[in-house]
C-alpha positions, 0 to 999 in steps of 0.5 A: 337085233337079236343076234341071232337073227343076224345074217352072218350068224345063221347057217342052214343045218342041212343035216338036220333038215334032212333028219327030220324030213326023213322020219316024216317019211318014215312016220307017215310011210311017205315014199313019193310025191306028191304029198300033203302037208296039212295031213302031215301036220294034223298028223304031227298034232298041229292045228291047221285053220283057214281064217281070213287076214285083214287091214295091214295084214290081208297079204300075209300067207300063213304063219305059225303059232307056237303058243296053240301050236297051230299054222294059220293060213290065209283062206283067201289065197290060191290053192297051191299057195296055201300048200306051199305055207303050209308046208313051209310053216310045218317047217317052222314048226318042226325045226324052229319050235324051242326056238319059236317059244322062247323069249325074243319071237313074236308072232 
């Protein structure tokens, strides 16, 4: 295992979410909730599609591809799910990128 990725060697960095969360705020003159993550991310220049997972992959919510920097969701999950994945997959992409374009992830 990649190190990492081991538990032990990953600690949240608190600071830099909140860094990034706040120039979010500031980008799109956010100042209250609720908000809406995939304008955020069309905002930001990611691709948000809705497409259908199937066989082994039919409970997969969402992921982010960094290769066409865009998030995809399951169509077929609940309204509010797909909310939530797509504003936890903007996390990804906002905080993650470099690393999600290197050599050791797979999407």
């Amino acid at each position: 295992m990649n190190a990492l990725l081991k538990p032990e060697n990953f600690k949240p960095n608190y600071s830099l979410v909140k860094r990034e969360v706040s120039k979010i705020h500031d980008q799109f003159s956010i100042e209250d909730p609720p908000v809406n993550p995939a304008e955020i991310a069309e905002g930001l220049g990611i691709d948000v599609r809705f497409v259908e997972f199937t066989g082994e992959h039919s409970k997969i919510s969402g992921f982010y591809d960094p290769e066409d920097n865009t998030i995809y969701v399951n169509k077929h999950e609940f309204p509010l799910r797909q909310t939530f994945t797509i504003a936890h997959e903007l996390g990804h992409a906002v905080l993650h990128r470099e690393w999600a374009r290197g050599d050791g992830y797979r999407v």
